[in-house]
PQR file with spaces between the fields and no chain letter, atoms N, CA, C, O and H, PARSE charges and radii, in Angstrom:
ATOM       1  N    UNK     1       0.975  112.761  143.226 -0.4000 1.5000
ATOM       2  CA   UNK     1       2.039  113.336  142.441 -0.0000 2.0000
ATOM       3  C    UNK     1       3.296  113.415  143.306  0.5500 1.7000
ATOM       4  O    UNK     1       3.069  113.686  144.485 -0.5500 1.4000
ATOM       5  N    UNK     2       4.384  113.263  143.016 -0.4000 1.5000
ATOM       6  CA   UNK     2       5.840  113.360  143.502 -0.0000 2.0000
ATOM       7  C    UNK     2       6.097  114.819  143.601  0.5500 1.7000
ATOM       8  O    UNK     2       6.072  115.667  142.709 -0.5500 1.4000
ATOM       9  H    UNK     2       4.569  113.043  142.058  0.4000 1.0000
ATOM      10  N    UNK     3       6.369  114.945  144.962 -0.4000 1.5000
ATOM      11  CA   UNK     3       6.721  116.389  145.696 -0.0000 2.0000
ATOM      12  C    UNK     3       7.546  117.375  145.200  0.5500 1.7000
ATOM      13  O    UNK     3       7.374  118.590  145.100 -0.5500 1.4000
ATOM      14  H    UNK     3       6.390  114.256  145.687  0.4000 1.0000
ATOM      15  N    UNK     4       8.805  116.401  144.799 -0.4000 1.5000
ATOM      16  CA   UNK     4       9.863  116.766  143.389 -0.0000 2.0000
ATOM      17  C    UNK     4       9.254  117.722  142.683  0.5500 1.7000
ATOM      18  O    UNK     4       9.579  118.906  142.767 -0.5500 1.4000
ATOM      19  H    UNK     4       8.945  115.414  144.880  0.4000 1.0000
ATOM      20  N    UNK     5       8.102  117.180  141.756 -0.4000 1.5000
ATOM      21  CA   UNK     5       7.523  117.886  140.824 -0.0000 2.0000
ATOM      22  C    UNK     5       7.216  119.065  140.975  0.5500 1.7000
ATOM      23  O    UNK     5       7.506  119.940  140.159 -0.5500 1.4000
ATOM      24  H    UNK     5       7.838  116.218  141.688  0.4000 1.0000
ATOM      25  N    UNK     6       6.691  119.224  141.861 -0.4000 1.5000
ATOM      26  CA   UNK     6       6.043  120.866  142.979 -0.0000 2.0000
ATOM      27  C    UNK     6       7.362  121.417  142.799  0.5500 1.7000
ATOM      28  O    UNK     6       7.641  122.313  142.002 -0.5500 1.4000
ATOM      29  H    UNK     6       6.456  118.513  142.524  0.4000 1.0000
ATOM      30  N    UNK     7       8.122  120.860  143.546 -0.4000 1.5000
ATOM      31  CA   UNK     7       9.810  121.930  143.699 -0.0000 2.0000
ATOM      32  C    UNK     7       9.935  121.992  142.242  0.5500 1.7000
ATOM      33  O    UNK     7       9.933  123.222  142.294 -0.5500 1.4000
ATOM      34  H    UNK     7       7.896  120.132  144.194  0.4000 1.0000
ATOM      35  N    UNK     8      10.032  121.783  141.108 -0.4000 1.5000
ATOM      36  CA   UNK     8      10.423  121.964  140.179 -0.0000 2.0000
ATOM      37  C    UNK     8       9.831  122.910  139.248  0.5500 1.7000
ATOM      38  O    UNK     8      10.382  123.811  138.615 -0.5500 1.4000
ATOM      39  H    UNK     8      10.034  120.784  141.066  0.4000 1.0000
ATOM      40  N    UNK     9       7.928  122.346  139.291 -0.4000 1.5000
ATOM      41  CA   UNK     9       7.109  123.597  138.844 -0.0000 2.0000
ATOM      42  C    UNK     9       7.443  124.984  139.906  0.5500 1.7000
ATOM      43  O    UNK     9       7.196  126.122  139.507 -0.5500 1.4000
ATOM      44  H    UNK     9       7.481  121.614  139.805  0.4000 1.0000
ATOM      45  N    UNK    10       7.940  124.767  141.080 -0.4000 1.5000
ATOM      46  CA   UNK    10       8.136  126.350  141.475 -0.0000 2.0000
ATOM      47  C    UNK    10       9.368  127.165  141.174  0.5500 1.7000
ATOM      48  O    UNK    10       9.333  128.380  140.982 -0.5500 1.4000
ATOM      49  H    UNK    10       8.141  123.842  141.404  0.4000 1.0000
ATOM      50  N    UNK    11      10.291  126.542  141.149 -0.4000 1.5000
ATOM      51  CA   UNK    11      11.536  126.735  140.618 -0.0000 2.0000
ATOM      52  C    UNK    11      11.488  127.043  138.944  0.5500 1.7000
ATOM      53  O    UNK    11      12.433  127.734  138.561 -0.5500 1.4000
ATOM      54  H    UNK    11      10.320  125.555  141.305  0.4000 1.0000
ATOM      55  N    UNK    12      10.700  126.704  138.089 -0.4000 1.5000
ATOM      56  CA   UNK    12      10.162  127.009  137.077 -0.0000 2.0000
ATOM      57  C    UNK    12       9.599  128.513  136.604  0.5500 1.7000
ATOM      58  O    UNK    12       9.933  129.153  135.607 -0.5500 1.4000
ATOM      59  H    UNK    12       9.933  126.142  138.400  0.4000 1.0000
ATOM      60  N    UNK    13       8.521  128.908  137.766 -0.4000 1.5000
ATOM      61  CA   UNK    13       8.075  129.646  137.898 -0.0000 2.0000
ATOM      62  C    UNK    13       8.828  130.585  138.881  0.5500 1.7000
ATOM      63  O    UNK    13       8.033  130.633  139.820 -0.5500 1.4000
ATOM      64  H    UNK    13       8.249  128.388  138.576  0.4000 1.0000
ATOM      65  N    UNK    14       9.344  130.961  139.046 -0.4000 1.5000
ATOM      66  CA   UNK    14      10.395  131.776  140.076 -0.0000 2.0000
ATOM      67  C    UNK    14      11.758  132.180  138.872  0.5500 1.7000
ATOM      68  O    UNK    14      12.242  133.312  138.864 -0.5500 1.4000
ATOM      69  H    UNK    14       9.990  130.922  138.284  0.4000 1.0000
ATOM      70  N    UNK    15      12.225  131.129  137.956 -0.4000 1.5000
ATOM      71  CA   UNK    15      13.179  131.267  136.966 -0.0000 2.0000
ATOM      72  C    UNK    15      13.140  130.244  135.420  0.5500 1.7000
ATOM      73  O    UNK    15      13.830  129.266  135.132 -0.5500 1.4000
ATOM      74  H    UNK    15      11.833  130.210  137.963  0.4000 1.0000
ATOM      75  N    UNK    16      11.863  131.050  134.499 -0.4000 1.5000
ATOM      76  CA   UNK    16      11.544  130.572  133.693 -0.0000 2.0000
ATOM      77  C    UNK    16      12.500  130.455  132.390  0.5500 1.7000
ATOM      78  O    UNK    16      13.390  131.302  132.314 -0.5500 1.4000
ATOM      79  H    UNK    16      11.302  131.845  134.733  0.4000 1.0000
ATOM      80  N    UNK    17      12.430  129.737  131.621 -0.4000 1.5000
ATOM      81  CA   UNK    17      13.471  129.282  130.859 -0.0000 2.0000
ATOM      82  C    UNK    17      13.655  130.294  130.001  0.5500 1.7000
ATOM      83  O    UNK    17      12.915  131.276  129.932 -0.5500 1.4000
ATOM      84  H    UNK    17      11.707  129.049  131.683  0.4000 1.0000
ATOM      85  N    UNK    18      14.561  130.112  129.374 -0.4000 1.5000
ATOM      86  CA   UNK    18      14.987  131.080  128.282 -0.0000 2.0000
ATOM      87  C    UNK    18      13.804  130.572  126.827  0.5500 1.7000
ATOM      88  O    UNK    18      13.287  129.493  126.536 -0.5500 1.4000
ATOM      89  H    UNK    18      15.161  129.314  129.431  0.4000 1.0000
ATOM      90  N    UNK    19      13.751  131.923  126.207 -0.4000 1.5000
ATOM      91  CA   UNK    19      13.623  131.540  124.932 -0.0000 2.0000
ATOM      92  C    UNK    19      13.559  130.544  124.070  0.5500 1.7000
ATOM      93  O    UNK    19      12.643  130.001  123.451 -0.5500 1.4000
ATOM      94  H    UNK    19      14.171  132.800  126.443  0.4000 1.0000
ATOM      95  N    UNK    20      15.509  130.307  124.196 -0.4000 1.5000
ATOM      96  CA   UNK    20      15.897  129.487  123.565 -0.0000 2.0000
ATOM      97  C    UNK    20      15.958  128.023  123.785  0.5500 1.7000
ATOM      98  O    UNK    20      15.933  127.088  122.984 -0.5500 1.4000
ATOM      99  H    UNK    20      16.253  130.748  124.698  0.4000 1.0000
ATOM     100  N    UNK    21      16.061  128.074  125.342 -0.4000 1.5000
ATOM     101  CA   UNK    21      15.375  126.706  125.700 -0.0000 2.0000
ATOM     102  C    UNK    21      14.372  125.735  125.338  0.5500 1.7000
ATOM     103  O    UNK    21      14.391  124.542  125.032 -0.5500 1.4000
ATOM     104  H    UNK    21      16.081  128.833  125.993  0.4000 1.0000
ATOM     105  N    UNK    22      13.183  126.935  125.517 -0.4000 1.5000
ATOM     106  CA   UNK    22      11.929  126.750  125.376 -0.0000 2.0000
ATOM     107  C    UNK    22      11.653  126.216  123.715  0.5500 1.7000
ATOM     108  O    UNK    22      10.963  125.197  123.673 -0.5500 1.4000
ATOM     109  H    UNK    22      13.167  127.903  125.766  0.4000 1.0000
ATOM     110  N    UNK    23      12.104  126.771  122.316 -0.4000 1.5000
ATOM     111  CA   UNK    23      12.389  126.653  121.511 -0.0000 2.0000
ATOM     112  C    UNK    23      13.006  125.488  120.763  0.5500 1.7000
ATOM     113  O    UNK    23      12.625  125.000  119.700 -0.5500 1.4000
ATOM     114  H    UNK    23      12.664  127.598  122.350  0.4000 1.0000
ATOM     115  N    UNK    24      14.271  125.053  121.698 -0.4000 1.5000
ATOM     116  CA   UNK    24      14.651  123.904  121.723 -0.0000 2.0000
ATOM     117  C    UNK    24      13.777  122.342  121.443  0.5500 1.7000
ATOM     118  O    UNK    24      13.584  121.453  120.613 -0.5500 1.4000
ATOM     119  H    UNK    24      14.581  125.449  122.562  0.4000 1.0000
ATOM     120  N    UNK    25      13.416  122.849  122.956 -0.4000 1.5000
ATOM     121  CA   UNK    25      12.383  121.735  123.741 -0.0000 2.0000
ATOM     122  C    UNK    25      11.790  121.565  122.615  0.5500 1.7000
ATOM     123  O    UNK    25      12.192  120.620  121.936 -0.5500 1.4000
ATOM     124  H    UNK    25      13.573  123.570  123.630  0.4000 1.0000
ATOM     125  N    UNK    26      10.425  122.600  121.959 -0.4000 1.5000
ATOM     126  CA   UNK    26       9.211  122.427  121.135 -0.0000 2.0000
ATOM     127  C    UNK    26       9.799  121.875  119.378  0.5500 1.7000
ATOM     128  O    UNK    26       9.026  121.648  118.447 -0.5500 1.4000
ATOM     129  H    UNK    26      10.099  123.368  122.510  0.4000 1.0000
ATOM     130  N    UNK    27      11.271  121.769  119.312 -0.4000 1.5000
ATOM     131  CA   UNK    27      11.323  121.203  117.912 -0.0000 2.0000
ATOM     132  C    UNK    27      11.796  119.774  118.170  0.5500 1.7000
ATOM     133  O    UNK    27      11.649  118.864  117.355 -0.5500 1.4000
ATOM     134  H    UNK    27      11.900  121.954  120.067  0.4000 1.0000
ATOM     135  N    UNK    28      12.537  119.611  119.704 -0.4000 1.5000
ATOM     136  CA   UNK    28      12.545  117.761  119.740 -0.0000 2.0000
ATOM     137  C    UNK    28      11.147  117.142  119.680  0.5500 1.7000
ATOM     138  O    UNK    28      10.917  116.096  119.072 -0.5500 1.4000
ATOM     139  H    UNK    28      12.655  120.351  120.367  0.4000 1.0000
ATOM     140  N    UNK    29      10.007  118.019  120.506 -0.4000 1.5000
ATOM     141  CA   UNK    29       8.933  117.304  120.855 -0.0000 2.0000
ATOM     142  C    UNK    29       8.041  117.201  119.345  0.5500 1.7000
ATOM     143  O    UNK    29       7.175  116.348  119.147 -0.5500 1.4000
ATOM     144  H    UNK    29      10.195  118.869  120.999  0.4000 1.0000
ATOM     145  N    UNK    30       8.408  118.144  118.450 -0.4000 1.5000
ATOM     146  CA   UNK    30       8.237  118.040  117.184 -0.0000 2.0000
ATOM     147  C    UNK    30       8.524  116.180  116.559  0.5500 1.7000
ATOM     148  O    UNK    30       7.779  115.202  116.485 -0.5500 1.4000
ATOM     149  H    UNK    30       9.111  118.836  118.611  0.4000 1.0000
ATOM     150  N    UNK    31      10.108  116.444  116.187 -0.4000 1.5000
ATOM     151  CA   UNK    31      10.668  115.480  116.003 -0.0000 2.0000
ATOM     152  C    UNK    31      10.083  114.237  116.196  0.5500 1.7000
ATOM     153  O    UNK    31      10.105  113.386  115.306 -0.5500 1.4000
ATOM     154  H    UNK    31      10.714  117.238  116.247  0.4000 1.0000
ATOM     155  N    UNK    32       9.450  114.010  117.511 -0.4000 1.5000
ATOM     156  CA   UNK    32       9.731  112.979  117.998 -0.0000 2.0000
ATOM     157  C    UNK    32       7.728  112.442  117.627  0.5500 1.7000
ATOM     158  O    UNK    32       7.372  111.319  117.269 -0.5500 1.4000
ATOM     159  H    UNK    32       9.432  114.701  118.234  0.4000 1.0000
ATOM     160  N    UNK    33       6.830  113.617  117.864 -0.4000 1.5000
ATOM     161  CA   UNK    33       5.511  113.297  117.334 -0.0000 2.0000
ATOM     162  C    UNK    33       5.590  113.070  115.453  0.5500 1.7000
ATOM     163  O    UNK    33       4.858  112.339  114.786 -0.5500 1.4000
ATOM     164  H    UNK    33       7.119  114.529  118.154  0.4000 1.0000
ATOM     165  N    UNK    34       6.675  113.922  114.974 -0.4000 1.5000
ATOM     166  CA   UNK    34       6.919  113.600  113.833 -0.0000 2.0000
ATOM     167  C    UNK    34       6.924  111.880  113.223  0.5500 1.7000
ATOM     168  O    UNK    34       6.191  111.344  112.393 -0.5500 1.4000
ATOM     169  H    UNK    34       7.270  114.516  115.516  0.4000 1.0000
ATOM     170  N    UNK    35       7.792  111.465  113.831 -0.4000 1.5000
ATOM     171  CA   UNK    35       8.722  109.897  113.670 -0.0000 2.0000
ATOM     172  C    UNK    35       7.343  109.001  114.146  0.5500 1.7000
ATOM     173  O    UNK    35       6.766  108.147  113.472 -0.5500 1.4000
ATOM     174  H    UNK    35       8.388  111.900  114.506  0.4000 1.0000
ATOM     175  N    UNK    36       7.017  109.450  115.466 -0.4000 1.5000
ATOM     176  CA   UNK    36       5.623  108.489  116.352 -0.0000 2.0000
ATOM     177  C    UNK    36       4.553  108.560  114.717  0.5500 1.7000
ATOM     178  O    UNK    36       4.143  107.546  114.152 -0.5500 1.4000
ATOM     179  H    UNK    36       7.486  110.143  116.014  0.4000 1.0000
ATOM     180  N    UNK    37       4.308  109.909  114.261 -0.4000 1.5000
ATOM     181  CA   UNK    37       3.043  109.761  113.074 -0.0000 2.0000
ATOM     182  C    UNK    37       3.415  108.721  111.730  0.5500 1.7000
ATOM     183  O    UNK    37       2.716  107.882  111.161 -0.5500 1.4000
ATOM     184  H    UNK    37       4.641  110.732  114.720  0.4000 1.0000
ATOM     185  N    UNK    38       4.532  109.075  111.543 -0.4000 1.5000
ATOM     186  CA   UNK    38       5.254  108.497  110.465 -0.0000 2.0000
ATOM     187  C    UNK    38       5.354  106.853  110.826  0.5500 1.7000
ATOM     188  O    UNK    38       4.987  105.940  110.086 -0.5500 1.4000
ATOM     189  H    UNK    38       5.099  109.756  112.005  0.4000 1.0000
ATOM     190  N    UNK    39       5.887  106.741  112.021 -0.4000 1.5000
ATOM     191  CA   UNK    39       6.057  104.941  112.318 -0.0000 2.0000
ATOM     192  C    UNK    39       3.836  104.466  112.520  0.5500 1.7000
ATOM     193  O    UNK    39       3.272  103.377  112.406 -0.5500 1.4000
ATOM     194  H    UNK    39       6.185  107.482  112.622  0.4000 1.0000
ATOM     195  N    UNK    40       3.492  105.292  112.706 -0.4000 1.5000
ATOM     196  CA   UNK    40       2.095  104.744  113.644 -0.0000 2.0000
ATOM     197  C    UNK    40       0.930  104.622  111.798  0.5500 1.7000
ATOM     198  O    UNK    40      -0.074  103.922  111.670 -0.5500 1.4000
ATOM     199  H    UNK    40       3.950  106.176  112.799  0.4000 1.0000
ATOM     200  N    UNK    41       1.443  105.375  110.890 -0.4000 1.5000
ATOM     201  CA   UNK    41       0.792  105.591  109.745 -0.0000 2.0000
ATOM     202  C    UNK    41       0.964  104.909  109.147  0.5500 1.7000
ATOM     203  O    UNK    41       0.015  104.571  108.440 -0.5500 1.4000
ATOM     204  H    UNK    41       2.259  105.944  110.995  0.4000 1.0000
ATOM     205  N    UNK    42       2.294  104.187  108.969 -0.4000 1.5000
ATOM     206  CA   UNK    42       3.007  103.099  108.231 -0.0000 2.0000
ATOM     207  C    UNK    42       3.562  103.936  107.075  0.5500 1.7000
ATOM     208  O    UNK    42       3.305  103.786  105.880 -0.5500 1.4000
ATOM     209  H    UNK    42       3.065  104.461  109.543  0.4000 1.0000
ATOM     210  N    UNK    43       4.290  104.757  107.586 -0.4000 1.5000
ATOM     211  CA   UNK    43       4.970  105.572  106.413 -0.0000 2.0000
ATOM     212  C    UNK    43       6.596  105.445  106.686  0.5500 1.7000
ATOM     213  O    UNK    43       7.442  106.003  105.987 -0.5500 1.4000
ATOM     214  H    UNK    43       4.499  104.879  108.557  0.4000 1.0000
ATOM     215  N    UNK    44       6.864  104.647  107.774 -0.4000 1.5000
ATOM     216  CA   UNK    44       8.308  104.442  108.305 -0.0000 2.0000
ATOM     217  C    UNK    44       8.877  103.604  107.245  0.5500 1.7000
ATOM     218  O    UNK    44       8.248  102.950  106.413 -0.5500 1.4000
ATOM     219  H    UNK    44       6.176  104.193  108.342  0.4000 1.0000
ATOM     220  N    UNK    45      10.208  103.712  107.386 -0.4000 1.5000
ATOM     221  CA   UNK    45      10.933  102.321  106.081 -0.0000 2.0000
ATOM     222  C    UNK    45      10.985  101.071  107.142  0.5500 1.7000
ATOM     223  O    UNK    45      10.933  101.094  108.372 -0.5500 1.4000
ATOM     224  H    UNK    45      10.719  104.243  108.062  0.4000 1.0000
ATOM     225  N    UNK    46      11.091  100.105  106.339 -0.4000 1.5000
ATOM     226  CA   UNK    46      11.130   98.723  106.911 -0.0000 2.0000
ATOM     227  C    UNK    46      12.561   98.667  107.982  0.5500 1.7000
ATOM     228  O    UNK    46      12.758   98.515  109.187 -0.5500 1.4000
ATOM     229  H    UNK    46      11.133  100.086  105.340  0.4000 1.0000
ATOM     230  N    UNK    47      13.422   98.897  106.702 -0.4000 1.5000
ATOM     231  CA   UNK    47      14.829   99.268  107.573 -0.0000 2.0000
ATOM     232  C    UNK    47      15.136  100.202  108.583  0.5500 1.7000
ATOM     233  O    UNK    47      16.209  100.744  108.849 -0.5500 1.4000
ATOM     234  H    UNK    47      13.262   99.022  105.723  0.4000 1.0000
ATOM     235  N    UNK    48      14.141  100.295  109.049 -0.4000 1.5000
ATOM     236  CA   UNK    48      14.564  101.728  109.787 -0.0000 2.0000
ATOM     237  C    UNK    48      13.675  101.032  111.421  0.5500 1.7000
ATOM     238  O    UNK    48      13.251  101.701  112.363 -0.5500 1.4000
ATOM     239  H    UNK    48      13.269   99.855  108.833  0.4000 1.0000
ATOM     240  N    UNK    49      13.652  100.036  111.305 -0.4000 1.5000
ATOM     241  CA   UNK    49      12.395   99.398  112.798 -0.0000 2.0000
ATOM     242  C    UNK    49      13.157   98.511  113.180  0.5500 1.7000
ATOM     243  O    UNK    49      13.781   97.765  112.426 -0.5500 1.4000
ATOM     244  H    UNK    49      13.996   99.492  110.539  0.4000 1.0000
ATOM     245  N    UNK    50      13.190   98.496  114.420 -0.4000 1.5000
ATOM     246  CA   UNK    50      14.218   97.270  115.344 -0.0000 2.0000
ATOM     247  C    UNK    50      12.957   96.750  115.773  0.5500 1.7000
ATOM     248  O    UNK    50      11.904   97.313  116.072 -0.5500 1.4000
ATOM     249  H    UNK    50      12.682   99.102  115.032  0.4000 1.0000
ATOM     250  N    UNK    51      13.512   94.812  115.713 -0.4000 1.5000
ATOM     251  CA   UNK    51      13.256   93.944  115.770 -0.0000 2.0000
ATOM     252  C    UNK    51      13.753   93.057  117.306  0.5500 1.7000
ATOM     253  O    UNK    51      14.859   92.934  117.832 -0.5500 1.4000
ATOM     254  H    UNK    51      14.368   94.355  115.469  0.4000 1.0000
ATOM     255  N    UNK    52      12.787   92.696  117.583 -0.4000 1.5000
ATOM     256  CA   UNK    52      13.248   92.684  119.073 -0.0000 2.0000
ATOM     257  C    UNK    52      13.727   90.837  119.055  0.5500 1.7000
ATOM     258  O    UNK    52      13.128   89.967  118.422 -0.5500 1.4000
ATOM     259  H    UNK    52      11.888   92.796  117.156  0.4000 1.0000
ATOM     260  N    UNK    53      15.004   90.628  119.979 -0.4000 1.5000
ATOM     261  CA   UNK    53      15.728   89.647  119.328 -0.0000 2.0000
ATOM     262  C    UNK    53      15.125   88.076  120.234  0.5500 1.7000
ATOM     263  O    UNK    53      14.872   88.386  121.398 -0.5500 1.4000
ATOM     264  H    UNK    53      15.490   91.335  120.493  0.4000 1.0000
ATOM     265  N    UNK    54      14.960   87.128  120.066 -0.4000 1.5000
ATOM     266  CA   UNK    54      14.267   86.358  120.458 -0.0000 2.0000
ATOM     267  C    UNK    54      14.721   85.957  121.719  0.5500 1.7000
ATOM     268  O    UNK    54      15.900   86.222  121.955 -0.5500 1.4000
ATOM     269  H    UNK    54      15.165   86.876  119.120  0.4000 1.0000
ATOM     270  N    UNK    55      13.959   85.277  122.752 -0.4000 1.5000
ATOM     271  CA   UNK    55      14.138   85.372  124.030 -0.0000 2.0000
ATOM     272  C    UNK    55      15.081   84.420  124.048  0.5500 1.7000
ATOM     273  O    UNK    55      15.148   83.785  122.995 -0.5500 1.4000
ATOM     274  H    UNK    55      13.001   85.062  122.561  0.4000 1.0000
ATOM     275  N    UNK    56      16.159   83.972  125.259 -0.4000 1.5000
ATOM     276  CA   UNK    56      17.071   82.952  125.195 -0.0000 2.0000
ATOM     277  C    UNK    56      16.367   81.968  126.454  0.5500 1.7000
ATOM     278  O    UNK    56      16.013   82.390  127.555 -0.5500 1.4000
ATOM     279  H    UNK    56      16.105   84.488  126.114  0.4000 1.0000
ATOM     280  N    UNK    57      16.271   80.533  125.960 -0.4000 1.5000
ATOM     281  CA   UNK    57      15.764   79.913  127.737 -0.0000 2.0000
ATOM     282  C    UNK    57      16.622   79.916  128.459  0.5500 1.7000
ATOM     283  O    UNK    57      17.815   79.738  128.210 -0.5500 1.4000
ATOM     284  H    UNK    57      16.558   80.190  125.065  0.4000 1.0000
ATOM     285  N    UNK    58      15.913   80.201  129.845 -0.4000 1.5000
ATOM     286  CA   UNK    58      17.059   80.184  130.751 -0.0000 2.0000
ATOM     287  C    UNK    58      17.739   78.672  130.854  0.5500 1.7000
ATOM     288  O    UNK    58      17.474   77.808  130.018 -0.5500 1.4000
ATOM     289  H    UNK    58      14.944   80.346  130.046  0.4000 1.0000
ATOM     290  N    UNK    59      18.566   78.461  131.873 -0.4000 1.5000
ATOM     291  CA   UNK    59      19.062   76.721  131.640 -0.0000 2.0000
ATOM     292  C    UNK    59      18.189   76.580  133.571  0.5500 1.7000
ATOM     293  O    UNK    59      18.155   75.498  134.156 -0.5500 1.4000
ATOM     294  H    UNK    59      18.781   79.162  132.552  0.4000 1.0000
């Protein structure tokens, strides 16, 4: 694990987030398992999915 991480979980724990932070955080991570269920179920719109654009040869 990256040492970083340690400094950060302690710094965490020494000055834990607000509320509202915390709150924040748990409705993007919402959002975002939201969209993942919806695209992974096939309940996404067609229009709504990027298409990845075809490779160019190099010369």
């Amino acid at each position: 694990m990256n040492p970083l991480w340690l400094m950060r979980m302690a710094k965490w724990v020494r000055h834990p987030p607000s509320l509202r932070q915390v709150q924040i955080a748990a409705v993007v991570i919402a959002l975002v398992a939201l969209i993942w269920g919806l695209d992974h179920f096939g309940f996404w719109p067609d229009w709504a999915r990027v298409e990845r654009a075809p490779r160019v040869p190099r010369l």
